[in-house]
TIRO-2110 file (N, C-alpha, C; in Angstrom, 1 decimal):
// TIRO-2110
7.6, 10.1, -5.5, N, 1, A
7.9, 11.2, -4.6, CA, 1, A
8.0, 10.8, -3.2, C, 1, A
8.9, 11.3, -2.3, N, 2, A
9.1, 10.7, -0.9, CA, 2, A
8.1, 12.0, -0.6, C, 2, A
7.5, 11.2, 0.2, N, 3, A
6.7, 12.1, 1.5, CA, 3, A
7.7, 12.5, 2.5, C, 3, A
7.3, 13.4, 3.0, N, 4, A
7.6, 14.0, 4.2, CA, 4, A
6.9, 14.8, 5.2, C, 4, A
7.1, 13.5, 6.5, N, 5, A
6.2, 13.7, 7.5, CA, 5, A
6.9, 14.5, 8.8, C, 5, A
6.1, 15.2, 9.2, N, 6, A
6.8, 16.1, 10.4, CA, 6, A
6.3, 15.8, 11.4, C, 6, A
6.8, 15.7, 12.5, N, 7, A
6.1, 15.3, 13.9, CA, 7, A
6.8, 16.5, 15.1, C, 7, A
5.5, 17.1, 15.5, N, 8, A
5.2, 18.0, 16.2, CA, 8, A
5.6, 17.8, 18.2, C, 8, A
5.9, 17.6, 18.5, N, 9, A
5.7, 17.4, 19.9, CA, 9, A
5.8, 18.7, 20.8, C, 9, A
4.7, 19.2, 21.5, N, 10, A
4.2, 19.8, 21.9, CA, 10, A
4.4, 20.1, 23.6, C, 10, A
5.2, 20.6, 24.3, N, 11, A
5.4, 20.4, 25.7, CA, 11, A
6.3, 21.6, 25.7, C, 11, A
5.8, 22.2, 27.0, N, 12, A
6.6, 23.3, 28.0, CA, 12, A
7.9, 22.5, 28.6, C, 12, A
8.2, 21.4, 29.1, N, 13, A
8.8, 20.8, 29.9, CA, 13, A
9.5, 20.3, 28.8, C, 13, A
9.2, 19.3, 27.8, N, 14, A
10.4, 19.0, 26.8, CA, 14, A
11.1, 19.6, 26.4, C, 14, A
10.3, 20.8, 25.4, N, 15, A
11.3, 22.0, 24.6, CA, 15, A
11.7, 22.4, 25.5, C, 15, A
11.9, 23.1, 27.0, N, 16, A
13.0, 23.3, 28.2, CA, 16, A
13.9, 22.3, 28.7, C, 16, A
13.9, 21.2, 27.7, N, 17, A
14.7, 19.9, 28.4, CA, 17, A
14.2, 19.3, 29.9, C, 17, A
13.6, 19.6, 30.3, N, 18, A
13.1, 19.2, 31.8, CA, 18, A
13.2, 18.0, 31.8, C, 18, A
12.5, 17.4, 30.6, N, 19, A
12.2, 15.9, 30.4, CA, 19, A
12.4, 15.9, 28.7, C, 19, A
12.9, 14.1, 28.4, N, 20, A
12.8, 13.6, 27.1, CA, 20, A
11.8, 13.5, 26.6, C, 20, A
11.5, 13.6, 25.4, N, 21, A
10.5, 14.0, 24.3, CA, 21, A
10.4, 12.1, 24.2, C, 21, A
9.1, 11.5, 24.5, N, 22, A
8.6, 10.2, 24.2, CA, 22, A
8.0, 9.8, 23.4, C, 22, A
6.7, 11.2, 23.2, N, 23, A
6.0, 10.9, 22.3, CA, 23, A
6.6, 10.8, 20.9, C, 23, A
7.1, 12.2, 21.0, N, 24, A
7.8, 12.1, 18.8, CA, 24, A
8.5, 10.6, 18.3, C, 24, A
9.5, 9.9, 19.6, N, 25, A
9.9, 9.1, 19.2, CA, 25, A
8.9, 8.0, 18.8, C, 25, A
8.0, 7.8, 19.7, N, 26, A
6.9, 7.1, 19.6, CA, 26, A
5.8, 6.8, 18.2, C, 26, A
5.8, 7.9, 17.9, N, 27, A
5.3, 7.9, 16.6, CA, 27, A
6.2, 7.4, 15.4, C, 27, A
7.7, 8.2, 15.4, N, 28, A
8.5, 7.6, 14.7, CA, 28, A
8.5, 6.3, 14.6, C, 28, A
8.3, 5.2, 15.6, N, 29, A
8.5, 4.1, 15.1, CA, 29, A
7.2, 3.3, 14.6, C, 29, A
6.3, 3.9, 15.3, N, 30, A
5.2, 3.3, 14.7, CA, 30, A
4.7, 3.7, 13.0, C, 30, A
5.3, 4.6, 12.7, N, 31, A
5.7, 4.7, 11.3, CA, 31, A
6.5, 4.0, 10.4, C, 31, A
7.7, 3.9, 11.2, N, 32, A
9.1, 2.4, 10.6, CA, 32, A
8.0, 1.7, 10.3, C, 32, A
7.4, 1.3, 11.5, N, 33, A
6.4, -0.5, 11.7, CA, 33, A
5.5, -0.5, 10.3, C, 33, A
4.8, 0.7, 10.1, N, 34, A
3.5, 0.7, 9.4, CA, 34, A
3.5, 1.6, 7.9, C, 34, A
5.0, 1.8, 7.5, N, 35, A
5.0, 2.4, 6.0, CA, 35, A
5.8, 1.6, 5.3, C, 35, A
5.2, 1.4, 4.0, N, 36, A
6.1, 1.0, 3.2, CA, 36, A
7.1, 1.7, 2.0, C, 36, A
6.4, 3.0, 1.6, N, 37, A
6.6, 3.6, 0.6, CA, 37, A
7.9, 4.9, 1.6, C, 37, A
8.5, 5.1, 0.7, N, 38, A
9.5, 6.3, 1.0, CA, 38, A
9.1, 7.8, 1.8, C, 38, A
9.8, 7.8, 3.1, N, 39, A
9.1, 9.0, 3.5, CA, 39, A
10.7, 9.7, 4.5, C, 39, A
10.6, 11.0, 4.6, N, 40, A
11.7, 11.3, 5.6, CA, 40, A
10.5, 12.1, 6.6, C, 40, A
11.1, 12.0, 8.0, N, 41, A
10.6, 12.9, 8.9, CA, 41, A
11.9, 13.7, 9.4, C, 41, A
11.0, 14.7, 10.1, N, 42, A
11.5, 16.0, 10.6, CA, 42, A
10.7, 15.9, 12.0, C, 42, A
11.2, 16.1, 13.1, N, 43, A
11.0, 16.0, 14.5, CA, 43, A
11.1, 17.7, 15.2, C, 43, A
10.3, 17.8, 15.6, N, 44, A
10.6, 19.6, 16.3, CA, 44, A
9.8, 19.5, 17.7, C, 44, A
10.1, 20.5, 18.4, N, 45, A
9.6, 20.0, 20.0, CA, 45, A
9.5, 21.7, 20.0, C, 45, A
8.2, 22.0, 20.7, N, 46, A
8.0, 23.6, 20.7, CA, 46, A
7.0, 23.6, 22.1, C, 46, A
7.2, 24.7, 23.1, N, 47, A
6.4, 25.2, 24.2, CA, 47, A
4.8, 24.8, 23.9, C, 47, A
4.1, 24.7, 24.7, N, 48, A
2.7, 24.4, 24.8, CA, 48, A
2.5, 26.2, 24.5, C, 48, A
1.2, 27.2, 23.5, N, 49, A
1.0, 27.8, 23.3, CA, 49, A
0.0, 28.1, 22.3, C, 49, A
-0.8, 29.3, 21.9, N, 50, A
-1.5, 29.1, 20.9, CA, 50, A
-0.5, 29.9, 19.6, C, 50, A
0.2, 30.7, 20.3, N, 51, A
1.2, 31.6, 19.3, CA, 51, A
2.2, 30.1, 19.1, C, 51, A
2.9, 29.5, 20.0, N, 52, A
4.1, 29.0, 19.2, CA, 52, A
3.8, 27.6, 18.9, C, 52, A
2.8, 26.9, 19.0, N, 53, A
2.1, 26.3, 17.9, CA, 53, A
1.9, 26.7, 17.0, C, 53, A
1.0, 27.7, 16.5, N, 54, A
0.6, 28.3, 15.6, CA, 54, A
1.6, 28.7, 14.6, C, 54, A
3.0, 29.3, 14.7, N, 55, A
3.5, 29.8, 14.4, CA, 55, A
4.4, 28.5, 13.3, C, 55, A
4.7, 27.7, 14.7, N, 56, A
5.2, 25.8, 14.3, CA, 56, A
4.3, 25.6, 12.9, C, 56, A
3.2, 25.0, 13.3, N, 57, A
2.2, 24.9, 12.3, CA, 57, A
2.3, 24.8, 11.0, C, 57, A
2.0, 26.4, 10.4, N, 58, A
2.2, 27.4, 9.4, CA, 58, A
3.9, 27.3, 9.0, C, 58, A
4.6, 27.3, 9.8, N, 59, A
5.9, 27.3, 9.1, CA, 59, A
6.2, 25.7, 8.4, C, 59, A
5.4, 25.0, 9.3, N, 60, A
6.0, 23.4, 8.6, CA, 60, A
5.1, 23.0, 7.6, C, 60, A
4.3, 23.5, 7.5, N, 61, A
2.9, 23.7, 6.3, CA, 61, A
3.6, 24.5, 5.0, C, 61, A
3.9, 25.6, 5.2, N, 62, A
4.1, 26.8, 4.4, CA, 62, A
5.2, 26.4, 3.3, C, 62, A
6.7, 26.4, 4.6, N, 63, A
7.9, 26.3, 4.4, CA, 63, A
8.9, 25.6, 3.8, C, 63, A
8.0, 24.1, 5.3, N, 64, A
8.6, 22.9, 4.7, CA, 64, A
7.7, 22.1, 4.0, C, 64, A
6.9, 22.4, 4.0, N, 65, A
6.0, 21.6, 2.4, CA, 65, A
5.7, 20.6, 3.2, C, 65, A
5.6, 20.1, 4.3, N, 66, A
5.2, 18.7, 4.8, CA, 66, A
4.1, 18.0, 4.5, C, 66, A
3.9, 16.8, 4.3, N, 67, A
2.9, 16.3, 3.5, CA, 67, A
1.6, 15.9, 4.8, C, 67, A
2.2, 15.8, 5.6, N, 68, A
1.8, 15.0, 7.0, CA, 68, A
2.6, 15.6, 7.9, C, 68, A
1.4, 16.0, 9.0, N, 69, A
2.4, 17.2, 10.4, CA, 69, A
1.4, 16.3, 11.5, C, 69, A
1.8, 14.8, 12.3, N, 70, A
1.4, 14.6, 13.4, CA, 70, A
2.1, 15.2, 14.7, C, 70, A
0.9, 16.1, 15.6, N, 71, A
1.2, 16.7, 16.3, CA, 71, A
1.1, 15.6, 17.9, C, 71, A
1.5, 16.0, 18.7, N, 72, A
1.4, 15.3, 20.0, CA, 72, A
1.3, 16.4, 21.1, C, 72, A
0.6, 16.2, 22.0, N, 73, A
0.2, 16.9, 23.4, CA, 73, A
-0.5, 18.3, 23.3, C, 73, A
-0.8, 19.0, 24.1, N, 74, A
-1.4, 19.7, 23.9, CA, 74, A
-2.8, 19.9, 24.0, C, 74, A
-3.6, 18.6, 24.1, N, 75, A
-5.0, 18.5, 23.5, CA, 75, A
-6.0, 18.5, 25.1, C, 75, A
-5.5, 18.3, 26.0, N, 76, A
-6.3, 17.7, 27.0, CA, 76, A
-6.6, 19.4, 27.4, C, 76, A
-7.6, 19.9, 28.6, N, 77, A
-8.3, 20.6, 29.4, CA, 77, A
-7.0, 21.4, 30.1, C, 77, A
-6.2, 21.0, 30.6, N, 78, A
-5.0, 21.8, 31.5, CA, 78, A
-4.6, 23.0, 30.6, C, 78, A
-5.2, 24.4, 31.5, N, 79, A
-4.5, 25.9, 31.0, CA, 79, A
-3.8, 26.2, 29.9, C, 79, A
-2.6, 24.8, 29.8, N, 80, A
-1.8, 25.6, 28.3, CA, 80, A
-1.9, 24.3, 27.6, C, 80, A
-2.7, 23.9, 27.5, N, 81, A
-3.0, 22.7, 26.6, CA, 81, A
-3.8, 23.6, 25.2, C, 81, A
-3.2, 24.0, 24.7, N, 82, A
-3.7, 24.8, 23.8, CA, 82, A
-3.5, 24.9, 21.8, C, 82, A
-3.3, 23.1, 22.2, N, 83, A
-3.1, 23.3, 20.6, CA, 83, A
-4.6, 22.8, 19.6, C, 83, A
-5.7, 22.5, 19.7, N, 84, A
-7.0, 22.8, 19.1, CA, 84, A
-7.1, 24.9, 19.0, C, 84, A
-6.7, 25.3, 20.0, N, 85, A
-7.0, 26.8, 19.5, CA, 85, A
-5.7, 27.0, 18.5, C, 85, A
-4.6, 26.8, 19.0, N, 86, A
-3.4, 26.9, 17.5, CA, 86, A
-4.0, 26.7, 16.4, C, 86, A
-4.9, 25.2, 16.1, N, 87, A
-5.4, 24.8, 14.8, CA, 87, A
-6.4, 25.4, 14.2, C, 87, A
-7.5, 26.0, 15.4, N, 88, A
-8.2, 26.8, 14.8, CA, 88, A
-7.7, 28.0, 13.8, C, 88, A
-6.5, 28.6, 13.9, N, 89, A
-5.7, 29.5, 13.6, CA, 89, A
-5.3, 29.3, 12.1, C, 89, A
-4.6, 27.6, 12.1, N, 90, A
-4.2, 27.7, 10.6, CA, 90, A
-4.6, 26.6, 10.0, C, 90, A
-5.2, 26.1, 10.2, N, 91, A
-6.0, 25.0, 9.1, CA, 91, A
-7.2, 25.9, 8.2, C, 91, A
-7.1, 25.4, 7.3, N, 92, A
-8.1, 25.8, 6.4, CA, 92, A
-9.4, 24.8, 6.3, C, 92, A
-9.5, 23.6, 6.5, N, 93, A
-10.8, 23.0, 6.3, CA, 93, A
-10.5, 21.8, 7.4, C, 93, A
-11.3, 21.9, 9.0, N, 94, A
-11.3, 21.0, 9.7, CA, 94, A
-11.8, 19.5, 9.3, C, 94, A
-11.5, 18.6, 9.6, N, 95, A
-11.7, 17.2, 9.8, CA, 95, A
-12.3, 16.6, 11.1, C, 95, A
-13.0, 16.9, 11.6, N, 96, A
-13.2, 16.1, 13.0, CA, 96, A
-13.2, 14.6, 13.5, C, 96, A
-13.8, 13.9, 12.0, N, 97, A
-13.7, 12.8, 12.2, CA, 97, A
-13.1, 12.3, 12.8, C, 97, A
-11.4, 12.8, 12.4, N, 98, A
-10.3, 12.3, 13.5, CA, 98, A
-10.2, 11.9, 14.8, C, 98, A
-10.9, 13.5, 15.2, N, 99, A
-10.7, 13.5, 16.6, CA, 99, A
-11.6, 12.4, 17.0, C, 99, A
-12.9, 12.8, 16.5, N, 100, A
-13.9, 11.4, 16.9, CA, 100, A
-13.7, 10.0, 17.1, C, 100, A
-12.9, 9.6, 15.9, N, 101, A
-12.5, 8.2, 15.7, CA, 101, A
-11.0, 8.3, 17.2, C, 101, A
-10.4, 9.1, 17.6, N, 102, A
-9.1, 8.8, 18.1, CA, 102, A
-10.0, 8.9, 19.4, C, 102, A
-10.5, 9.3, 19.8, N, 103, A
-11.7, 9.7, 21.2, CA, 103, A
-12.6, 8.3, 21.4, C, 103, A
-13.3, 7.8, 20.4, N, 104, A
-13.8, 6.3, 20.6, CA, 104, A
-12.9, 5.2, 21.2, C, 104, A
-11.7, 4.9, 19.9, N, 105, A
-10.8, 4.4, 20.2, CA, 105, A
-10.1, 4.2, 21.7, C, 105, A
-9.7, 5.4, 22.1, N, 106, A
-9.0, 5.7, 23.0, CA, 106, A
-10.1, 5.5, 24.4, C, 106, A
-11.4, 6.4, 24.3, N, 107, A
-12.8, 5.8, 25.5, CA, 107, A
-12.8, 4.0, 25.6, C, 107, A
-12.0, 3.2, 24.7, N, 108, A
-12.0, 1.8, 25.1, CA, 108, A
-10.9, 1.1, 26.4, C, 108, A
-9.8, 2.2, 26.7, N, 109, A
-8.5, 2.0, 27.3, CA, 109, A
-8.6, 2.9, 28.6, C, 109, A
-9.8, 3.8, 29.0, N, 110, A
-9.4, 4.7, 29.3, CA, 110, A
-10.2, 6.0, 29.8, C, 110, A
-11.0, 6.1, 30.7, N, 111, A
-12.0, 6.8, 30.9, CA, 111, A
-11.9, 8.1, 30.5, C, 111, A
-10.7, 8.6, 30.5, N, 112, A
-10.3, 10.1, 30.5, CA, 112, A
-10.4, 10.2, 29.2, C, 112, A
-10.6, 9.5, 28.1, N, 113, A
-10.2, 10.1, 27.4, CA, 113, A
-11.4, 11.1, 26.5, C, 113, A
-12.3, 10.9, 27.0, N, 114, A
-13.5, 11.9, 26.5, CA, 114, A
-12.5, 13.8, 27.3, C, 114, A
-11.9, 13.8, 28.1, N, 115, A
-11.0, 15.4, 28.1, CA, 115, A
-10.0, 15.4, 26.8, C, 115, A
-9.5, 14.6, 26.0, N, 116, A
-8.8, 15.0, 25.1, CA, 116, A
-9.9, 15.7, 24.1, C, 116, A
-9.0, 16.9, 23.4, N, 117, A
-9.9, 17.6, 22.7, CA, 117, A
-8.9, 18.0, 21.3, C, 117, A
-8.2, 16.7, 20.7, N, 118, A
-7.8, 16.2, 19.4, CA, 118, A
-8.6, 16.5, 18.3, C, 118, A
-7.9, 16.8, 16.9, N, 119, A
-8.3, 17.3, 16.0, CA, 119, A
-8.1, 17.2, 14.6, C, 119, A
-8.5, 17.5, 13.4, N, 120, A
-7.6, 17.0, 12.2, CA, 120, A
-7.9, 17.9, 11.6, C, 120, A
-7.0, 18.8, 10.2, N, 121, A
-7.9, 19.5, 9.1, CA, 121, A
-6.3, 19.8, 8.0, C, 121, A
-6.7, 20.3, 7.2, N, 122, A
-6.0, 20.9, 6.2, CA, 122, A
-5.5, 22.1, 6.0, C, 122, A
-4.1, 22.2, 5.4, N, 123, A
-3.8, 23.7, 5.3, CA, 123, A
-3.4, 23.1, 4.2, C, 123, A
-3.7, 23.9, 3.0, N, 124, A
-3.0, 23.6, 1.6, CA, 124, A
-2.4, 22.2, 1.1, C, 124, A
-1.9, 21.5, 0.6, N, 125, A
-1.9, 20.1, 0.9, CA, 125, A
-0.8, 19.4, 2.0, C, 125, A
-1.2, 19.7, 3.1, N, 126, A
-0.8, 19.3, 4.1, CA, 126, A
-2.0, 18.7, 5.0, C, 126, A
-2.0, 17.5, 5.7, N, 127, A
-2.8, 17.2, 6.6, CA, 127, A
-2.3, 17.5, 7.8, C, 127, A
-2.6, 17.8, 9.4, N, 128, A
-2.3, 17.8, 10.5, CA, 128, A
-3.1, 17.1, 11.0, C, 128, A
-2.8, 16.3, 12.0, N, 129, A
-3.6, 15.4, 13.0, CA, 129, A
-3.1, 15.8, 14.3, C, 129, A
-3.4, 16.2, 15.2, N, 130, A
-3.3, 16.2, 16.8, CA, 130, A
-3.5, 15.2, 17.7, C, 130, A
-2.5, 14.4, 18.3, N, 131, A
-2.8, 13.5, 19.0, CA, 131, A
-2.6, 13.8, 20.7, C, 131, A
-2.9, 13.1, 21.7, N, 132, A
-2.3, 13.2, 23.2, CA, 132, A
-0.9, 13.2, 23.6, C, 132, A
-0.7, 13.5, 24.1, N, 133, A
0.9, 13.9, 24.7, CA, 133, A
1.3, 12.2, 24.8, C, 133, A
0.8, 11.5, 25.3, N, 134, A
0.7, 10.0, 25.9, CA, 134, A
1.4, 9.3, 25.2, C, 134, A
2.6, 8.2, 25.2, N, 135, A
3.2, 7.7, 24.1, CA, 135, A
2.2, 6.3, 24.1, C, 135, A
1.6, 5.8, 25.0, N, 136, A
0.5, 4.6, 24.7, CA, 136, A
-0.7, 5.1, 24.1, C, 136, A
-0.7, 6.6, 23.9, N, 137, A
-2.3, 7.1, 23.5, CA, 137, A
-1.7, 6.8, 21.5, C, 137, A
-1.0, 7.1, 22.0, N, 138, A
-0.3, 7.5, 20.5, CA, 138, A
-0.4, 6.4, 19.1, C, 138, A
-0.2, 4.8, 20.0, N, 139, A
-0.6, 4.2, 18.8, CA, 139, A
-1.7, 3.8, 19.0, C, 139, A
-3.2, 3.8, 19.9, N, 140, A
-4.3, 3.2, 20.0, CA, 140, A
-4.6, 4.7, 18.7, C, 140, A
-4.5, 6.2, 18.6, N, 141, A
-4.5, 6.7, 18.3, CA, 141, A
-4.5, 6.8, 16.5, C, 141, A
-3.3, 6.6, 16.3, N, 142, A
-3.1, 6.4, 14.7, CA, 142, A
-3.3, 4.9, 14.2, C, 142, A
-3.6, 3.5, 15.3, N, 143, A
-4.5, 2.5, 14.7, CA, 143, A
-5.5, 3.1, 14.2, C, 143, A
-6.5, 3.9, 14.9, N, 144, A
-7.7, 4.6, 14.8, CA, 144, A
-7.8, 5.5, 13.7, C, 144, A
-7.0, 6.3, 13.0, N, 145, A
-7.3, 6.9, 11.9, CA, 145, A
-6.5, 6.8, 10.8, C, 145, A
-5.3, 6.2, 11.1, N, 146, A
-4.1, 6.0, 9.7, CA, 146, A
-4.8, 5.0, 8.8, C, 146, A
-5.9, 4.6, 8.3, N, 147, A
-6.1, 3.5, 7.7, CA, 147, A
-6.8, 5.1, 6.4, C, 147, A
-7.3, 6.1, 7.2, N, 148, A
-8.1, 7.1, 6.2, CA, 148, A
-7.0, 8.0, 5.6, C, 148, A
-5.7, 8.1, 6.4, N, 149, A
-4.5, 9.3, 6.5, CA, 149, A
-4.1, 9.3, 4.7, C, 149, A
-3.8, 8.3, 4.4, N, 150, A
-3.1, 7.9, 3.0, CA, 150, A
-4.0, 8.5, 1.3, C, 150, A
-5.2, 7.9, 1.9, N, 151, A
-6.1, 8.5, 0.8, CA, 151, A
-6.6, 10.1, 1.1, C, 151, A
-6.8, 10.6, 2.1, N, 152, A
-6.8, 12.1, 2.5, CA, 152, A
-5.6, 12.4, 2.0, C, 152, A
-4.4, 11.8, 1.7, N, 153, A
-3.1, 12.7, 1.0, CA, 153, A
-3.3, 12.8, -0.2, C, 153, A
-3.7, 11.6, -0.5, N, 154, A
-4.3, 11.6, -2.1, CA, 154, A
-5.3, 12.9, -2.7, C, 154, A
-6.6, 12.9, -1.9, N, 155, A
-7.6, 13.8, -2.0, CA, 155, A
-7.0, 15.1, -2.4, C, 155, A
-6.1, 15.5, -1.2, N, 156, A
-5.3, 16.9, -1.1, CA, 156, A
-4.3, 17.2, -2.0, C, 156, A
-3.7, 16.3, -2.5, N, 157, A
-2.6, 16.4, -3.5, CA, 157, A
-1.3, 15.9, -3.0, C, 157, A
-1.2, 15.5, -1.9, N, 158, A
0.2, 15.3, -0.9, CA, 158, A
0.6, 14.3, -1.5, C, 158, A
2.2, 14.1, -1.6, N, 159, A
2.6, 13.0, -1.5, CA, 159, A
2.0, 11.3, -1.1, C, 159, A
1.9, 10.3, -2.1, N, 160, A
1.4, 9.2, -1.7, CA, 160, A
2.4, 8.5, -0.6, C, 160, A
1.4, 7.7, 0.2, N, 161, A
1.9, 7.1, 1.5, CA, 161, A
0.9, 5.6, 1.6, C, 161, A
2.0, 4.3, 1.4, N, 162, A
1.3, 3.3, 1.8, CA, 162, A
1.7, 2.6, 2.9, C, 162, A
0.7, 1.5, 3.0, N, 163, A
1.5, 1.0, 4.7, CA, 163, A
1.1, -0.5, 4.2, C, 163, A
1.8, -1.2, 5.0, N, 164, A
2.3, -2.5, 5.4, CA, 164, A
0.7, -2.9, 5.9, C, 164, A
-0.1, -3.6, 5.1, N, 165, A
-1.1, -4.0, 5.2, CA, 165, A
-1.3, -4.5, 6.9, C, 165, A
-0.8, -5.6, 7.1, N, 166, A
-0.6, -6.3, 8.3, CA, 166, A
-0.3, -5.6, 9.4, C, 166, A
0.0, -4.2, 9.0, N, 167, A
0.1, -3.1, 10.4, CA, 167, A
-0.7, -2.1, 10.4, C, 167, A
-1.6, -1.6, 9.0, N, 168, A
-2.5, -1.0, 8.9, CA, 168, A
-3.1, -1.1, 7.3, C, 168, A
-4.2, -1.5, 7.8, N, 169, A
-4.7, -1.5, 6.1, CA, 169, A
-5.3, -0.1, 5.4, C, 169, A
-4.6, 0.7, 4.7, N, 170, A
-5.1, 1.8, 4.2, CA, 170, A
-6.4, 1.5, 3.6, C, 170, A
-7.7, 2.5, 3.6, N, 171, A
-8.9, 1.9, 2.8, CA, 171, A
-7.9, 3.3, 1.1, C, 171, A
-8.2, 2.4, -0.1, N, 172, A
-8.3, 3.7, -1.0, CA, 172, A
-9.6, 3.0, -2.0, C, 172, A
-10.2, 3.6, -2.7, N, 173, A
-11.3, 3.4, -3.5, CA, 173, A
-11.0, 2.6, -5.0, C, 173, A
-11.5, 0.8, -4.8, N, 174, A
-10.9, 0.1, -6.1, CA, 174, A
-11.2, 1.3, -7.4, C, 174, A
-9.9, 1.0, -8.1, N, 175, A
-9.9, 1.7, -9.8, CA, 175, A
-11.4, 1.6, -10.6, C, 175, A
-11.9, 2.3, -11.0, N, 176, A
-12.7, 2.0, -12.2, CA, 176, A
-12.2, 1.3, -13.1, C, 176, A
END
């Protein structure tokens, strides 16, 4: 079964065209680099908000069946940086670890990065991850937890997803 990953990018200023969307691409390639197994993505760019995140979310959870929804921006302390309250909204069973592990990670590059306030959980079998708006946060970021992402699909029932050892070694639990 091909996975299908959706990538979220999150900005008032992109979805208005103000500026090019860097992050989504950003992820896209770091995905080329680091999967091996069959996957298509879907790219959407929506206003900073708790309604039109939320709304995003749930529909690409619900609708499009996505197996995997990495989100980008949103996460940091600034007024409409408001996609942890979106999440709170439609995930069904948080992950924190994520964020923990992407917050360590990223406290190595970076003082600030203890203001991101990044996230992970489940809606039905879909995983979401939230990362920083930052296209350099982005792979310190999914180095930092894509090694757990693959077997969390498994857990949930999603679509299987392997990666190119040499770019990320998935852990999954040897066979009995």
């Amino acid at each position: 079964m091909t996975a299908r990953i959706a990538i979220l990018t999150i900005s008032d200023r992109a979805s208005a065209g103000v500026y090019e969307d860097r992050s989504g691409p950003a992820i896209e390639a770091w995905l080329k680099a680091a999967l091996t197994s069959p996957y298509k993505t879907e790219r959407i760019v929506v206003p900073d908000g708790v309604d039109s995140v939320a709304e995003a979310l749930a529909a690409i959870c619900d609708e499009g069946s996505a197996d995997l929804v990495l989100t980008t921006g949103g996460t940091g302390p600034a007024p409409r940086d408001l996609t942890p309250e979106a999440m709170k909204r439609v995930m069904e069973k948080e992950l924190p670890g994520f964020g923990e592990a992407m917050r360590a990670a990223s406290l190595r590059e970076v003082a600030t990065a203890i203001l991101s306030r990044q996230t992970a959980g489940t809606r039905g079998r879909t995983l979401i991850v939230n990362m920083p708006g930052s296209p350099n946060a982005i792979r310190t970021c999914l180095d930092a937890v894509f090694p757990a992402i693959p077997y969390c699909l498994d857990l949930i029932g999603a679509a299987r997803i392997d990666t190119d050892p040499a770019i990320c070694a998935a852990f999954r639990p040897k066979a009995k």
